[in-house]
N, CA, C and O atoms as CSV, one atom per row, in Angstrom:
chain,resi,resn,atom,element,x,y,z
A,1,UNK,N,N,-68.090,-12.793,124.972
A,1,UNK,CA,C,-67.107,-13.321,125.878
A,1,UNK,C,C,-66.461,-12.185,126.647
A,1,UNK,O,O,-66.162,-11.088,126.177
A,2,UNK,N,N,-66.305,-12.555,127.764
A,2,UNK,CA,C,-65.801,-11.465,128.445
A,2,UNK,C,C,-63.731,-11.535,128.142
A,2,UNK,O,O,-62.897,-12.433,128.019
A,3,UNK,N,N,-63.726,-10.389,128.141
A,3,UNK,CA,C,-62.029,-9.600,128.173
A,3,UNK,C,C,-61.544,-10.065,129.018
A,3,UNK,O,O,-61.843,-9.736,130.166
A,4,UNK,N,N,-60.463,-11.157,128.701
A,4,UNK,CA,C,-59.224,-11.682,129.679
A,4,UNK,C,C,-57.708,-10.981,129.700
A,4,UNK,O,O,-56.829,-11.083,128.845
A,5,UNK,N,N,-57.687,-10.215,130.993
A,5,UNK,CA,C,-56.468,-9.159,131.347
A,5,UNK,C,C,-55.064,-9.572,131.322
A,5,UNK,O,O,-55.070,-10.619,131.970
A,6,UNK,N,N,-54.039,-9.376,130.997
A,6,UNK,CA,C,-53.153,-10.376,131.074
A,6,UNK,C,C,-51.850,-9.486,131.950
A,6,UNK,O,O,-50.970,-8.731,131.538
A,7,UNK,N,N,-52.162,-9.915,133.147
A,7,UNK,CA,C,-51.165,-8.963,133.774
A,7,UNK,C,C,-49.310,-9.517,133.838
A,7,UNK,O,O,-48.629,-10.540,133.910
A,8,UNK,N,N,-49.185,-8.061,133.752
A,8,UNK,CA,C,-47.441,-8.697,133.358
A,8,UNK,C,C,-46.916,-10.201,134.506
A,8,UNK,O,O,-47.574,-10.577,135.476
A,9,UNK,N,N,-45.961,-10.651,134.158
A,9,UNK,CA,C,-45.285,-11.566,135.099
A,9,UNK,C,C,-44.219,-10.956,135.912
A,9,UNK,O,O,-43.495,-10.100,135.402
A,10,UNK,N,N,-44.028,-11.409,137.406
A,10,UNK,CA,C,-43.071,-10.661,138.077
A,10,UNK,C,C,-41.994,-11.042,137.753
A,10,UNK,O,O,-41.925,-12.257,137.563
A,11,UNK,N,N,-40.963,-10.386,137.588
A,11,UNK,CA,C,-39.784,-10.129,137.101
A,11,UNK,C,C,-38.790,-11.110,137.680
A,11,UNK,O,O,-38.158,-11.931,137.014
A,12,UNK,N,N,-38.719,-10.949,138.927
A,12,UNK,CA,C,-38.177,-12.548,139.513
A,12,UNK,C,C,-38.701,-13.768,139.382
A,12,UNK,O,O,-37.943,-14.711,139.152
A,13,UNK,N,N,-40.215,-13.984,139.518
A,13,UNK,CA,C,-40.820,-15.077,138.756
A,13,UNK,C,C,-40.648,-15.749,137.062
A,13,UNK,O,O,-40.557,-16.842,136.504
A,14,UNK,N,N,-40.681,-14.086,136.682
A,14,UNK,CA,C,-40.034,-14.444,135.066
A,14,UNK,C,C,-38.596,-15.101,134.901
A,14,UNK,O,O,-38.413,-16.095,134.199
A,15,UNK,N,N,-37.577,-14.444,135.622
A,15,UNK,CA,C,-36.036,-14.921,135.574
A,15,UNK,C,C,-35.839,-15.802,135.527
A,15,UNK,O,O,-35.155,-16.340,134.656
A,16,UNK,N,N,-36.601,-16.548,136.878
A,16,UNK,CA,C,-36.398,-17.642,137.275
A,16,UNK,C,C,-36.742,-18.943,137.039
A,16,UNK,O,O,-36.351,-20.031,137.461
A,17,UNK,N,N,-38.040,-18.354,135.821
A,17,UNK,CA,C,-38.522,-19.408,135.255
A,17,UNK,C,C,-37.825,-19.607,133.645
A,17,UNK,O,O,-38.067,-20.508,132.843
A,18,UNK,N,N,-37.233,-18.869,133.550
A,18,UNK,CA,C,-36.153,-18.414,132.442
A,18,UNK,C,C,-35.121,-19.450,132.685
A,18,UNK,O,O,-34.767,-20.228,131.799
A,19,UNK,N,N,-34.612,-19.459,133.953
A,19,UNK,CA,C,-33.151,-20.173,134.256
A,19,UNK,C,C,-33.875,-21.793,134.588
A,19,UNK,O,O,-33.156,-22.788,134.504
A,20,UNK,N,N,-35.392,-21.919,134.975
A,20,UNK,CA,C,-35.471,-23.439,135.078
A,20,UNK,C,C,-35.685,-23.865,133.408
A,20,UNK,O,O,-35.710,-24.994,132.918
A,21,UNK,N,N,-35.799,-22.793,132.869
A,21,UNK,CA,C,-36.033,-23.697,131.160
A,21,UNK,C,C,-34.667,-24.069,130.392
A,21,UNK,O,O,-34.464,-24.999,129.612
A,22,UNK,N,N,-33.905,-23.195,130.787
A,22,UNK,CA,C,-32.346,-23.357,130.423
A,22,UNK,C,C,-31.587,-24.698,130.646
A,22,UNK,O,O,-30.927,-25.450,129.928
A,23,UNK,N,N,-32.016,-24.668,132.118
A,23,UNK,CA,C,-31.088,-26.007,133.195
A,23,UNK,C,C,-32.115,-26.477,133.863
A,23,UNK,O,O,-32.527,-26.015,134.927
A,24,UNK,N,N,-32.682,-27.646,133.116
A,24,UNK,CA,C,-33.847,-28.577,133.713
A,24,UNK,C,C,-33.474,-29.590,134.747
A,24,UNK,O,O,-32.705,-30.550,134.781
A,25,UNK,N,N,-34.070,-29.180,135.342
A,25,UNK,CA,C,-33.662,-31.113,136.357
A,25,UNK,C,C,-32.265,-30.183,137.172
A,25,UNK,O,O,-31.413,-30.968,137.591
A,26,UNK,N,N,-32.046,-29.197,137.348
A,26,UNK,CA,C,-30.441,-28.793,137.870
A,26,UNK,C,C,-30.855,-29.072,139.130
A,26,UNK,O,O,-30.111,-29.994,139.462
A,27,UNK,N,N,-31.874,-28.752,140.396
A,27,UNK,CA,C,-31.613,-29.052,141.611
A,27,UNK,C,C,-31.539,-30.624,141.677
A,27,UNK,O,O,-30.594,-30.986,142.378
A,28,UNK,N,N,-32.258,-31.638,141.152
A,28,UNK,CA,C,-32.290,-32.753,141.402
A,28,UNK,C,C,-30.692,-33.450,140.822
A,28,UNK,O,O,-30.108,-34.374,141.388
A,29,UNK,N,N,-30.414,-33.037,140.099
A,29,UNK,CA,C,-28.979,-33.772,139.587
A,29,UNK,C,C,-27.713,-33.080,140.145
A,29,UNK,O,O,-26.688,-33.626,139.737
A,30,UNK,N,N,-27.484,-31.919,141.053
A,30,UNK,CA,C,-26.752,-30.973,142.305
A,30,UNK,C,C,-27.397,-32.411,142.928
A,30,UNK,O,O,-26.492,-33.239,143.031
A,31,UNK,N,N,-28.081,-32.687,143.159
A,31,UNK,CA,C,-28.640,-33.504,144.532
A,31,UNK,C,C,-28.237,-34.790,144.665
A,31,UNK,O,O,-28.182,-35.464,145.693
A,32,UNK,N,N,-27.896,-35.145,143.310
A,32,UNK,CA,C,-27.238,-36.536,143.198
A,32,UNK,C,C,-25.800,-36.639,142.969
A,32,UNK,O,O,-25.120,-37.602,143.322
A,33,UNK,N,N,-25.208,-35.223,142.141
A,33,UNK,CA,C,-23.951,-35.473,142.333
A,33,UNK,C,C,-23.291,-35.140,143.675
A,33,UNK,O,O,-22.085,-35.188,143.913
A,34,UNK,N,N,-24.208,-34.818,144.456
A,34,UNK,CA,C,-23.277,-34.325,145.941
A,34,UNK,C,C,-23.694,-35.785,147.102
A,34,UNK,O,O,-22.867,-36.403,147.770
A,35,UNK,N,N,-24.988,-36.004,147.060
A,35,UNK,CA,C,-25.000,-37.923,147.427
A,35,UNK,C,C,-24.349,-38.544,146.691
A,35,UNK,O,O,-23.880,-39.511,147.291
A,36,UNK,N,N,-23.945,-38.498,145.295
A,36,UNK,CA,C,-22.774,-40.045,144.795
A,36,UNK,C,C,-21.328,-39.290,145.541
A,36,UNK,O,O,-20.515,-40.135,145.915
A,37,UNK,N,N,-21.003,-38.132,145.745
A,37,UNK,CA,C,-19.680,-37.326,145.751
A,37,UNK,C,C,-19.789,-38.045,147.244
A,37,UNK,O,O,-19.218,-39.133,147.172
A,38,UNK,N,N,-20.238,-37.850,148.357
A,38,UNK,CA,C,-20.576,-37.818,149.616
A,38,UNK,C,C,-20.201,-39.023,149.824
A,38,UNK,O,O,-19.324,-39.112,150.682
A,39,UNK,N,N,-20.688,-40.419,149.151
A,39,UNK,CA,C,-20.977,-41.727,149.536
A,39,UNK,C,C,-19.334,-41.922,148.955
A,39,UNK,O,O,-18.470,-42.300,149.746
A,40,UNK,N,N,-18.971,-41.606,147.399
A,40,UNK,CA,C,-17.344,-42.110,147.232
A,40,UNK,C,C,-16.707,-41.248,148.470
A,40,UNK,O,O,-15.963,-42.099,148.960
A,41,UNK,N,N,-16.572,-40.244,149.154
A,41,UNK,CA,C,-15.870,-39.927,150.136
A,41,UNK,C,C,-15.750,-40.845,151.726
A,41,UNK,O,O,-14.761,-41.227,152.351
A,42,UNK,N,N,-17.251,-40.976,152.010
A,42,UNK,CA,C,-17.277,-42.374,152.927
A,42,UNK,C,C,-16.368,-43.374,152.439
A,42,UNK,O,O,-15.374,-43.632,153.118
A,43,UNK,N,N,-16.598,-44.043,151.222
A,43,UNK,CA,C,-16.106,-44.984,150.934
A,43,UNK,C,C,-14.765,-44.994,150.852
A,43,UNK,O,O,-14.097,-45.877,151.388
A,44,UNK,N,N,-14.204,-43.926,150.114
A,44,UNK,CA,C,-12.359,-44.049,150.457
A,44,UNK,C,C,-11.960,-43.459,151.759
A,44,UNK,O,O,-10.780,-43.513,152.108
A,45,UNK,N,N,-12.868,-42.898,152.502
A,45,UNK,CA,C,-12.523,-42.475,154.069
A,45,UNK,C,C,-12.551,-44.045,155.191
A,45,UNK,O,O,-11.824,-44.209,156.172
A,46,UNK,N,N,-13.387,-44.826,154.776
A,46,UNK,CA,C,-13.511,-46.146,155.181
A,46,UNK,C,C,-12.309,-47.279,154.704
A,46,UNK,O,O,-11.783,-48.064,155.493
A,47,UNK,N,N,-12.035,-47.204,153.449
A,47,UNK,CA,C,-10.994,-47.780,152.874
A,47,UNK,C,C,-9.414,-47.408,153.779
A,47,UNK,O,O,-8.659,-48.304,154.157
A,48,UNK,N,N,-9.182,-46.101,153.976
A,48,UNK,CA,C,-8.089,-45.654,154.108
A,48,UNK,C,C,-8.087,-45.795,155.884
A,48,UNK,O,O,-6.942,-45.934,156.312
A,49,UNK,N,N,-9.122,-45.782,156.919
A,49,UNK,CA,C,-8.952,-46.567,158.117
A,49,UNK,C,C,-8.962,-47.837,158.385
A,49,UNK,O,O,-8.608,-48.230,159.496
A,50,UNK,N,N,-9.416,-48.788,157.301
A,50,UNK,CA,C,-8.978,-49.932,157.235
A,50,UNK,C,C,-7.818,-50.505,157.312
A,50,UNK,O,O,-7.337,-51.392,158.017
A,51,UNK,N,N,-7.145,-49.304,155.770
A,51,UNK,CA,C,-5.392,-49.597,155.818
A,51,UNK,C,C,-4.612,-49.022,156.933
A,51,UNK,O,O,-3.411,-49.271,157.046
A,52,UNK,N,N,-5.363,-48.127,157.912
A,52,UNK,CA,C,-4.426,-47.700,158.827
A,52,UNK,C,C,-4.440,-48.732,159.362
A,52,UNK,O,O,-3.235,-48.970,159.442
A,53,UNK,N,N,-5.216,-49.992,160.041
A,53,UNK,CA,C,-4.636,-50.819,161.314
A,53,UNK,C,C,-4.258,-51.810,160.271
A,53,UNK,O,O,-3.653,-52.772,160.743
A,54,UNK,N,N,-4.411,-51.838,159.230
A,54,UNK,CA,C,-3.256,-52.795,158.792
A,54,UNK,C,C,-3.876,-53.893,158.051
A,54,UNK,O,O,-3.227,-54.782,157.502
A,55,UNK,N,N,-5.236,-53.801,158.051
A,55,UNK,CA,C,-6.270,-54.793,156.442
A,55,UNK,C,C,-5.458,-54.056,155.388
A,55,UNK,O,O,-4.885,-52.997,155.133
A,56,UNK,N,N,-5.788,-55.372,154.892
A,56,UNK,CA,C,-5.042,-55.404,153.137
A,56,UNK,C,C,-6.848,-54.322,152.435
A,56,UNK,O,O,-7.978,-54.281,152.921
A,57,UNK,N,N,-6.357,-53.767,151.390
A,57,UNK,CA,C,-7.378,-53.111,150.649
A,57,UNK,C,C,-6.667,-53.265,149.324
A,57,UNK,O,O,-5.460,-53.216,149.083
A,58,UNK,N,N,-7.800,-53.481,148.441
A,58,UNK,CA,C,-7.347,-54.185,147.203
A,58,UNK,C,C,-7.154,-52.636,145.951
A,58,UNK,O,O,-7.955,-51.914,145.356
A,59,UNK,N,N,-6.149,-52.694,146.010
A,59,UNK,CA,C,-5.801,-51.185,144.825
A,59,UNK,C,C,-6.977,-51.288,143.748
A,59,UNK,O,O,-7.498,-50.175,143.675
A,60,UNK,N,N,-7.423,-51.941,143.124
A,60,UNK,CA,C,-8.328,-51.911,142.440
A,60,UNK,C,C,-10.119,-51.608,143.002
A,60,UNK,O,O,-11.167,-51.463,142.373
A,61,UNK,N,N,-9.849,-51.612,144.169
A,61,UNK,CA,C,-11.007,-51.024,145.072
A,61,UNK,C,C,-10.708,-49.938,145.354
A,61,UNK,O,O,-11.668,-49.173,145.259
A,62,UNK,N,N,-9.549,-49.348,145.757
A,62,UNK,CA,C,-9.232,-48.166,145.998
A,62,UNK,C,C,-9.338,-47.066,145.147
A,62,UNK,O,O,-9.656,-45.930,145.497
A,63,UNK,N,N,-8.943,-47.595,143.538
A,63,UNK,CA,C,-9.079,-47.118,142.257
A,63,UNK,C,C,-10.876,-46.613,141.840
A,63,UNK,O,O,-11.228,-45.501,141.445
A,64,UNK,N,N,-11.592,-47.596,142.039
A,64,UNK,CA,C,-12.697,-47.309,142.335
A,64,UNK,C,C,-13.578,-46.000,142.790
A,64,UNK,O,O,-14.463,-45.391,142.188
A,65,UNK,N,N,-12.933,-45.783,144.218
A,65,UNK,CA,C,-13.489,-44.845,145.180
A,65,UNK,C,C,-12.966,-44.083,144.432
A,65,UNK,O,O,-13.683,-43.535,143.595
A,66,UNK,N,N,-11.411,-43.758,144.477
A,66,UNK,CA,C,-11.038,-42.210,144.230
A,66,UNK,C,C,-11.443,-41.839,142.776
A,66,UNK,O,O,-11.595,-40.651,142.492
A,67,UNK,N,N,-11.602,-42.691,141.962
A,67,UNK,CA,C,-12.422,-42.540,139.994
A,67,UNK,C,C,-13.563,-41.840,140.709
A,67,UNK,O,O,-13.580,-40.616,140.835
A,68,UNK,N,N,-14.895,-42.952,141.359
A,68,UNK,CA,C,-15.812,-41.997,141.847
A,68,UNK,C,C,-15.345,-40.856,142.363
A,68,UNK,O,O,-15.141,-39.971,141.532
A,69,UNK,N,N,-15.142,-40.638,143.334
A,69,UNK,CA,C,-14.527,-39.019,144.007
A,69,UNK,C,C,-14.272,-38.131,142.877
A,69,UNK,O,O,-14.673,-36.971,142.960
A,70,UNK,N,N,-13.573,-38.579,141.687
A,70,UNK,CA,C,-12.932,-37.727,140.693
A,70,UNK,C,C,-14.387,-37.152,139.856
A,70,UNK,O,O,-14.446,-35.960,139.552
A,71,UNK,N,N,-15.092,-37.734,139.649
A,71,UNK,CA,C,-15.770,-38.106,138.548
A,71,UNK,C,C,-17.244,-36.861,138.929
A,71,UNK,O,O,-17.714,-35.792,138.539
A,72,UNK,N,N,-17.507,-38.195,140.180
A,72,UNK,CA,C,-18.728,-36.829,140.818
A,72,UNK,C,C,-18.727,-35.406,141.300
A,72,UNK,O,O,-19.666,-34.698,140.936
A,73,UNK,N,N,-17.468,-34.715,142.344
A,73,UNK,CA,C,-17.098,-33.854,142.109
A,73,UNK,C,C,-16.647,-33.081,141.155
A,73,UNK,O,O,-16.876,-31.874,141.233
A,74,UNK,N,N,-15.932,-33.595,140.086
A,74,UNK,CA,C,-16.305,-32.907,138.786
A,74,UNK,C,C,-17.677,-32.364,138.425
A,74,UNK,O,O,-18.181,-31.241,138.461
A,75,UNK,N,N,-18.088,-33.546,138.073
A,75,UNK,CA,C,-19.907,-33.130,137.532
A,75,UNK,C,C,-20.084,-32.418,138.486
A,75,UNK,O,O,-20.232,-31.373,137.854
A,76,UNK,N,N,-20.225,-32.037,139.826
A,76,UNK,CA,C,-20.869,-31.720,140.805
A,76,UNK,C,C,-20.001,-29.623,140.814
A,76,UNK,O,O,-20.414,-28.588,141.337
A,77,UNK,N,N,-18.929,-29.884,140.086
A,77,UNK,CA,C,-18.311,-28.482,140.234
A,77,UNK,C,C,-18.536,-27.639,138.653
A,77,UNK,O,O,-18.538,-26.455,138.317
A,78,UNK,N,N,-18.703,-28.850,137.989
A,78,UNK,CA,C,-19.635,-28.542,136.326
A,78,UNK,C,C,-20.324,-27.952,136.081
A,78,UNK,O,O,-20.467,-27.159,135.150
A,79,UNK,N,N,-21.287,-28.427,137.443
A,79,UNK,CA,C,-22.590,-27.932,137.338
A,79,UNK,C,C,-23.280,-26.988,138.015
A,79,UNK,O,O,-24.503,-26.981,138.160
A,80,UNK,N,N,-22.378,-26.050,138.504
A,80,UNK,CA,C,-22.571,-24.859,139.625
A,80,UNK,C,C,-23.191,-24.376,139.047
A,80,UNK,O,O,-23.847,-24.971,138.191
A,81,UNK,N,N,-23.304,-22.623,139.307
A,81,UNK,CA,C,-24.150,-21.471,139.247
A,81,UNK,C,C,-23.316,-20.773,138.096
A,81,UNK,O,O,-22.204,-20.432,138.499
A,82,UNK,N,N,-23.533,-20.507,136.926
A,82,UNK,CA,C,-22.769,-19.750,136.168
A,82,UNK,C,C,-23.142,-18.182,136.894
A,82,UNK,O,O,-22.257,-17.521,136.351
A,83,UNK,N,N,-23.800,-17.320,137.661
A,83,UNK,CA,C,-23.831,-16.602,137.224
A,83,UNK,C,C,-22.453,-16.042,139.177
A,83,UNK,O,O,-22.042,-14.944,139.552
A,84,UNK,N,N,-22.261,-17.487,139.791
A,84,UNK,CA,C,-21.351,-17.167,141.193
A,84,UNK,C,C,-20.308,-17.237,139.933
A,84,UNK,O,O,-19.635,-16.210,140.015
A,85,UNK,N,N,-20.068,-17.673,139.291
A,85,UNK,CA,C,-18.749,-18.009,138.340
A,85,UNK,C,C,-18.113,-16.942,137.887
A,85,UNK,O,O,-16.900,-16.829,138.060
A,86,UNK,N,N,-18.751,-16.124,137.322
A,86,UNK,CA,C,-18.789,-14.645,136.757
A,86,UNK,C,C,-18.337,-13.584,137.734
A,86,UNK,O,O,-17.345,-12.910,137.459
A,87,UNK,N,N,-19.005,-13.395,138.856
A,87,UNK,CA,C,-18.603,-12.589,139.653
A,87,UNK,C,C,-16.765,-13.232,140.600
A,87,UNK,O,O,-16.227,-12.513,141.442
A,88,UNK,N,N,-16.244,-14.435,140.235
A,88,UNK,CA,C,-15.352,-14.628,140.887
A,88,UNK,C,C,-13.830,-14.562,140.245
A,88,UNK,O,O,-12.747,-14.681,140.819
A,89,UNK,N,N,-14.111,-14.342,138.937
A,89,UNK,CA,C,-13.716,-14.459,137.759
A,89,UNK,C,C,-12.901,-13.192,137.888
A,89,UNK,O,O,-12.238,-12.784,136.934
């Protein structure tokens, strides 16, 4: 059988495949908490020009939006970059 060479891995290729084994799925779920974050912001930005001309908006709808708003931006600030975190620190 012939001798199979095993050449090193590049160092940024290595890292980086280091940090996708750590935090799986991280771009796709950044991707959803900033579309659910995005859509509750429409939604209480829509709510709150409603109440400017003077529609009734039901507090318990309102409660709604801003829970979402709370909720996804959280997760969505959860789930940053530990290593921007460090340097701001």
């Amino acid at each position: 059988m012939a001798s199979q060479s095993r050449e090193p891995l590049d160092p940024a290729l290595r890292a980086r495949l280091l940090q996708e084994a750590k935090t799986p799925w991280r771009g796709l779920r950044r991707g959803l908490w900033l579309a659910f974050t995005a859509s509750a912001a429409v939604g209480l930005a829509t709510m709150a020009m409603r109440a400017s001309v003077g529609d009734a908006v039901a507090l318990s709808d309102l409660g709604i939006q801003v829970g979402a708003l709370v909720l996804f931006g959280g997760l969505l600030w959860r789930d940053r970059n530990p290593s921007v975190d460090d340097s701001s620190v």
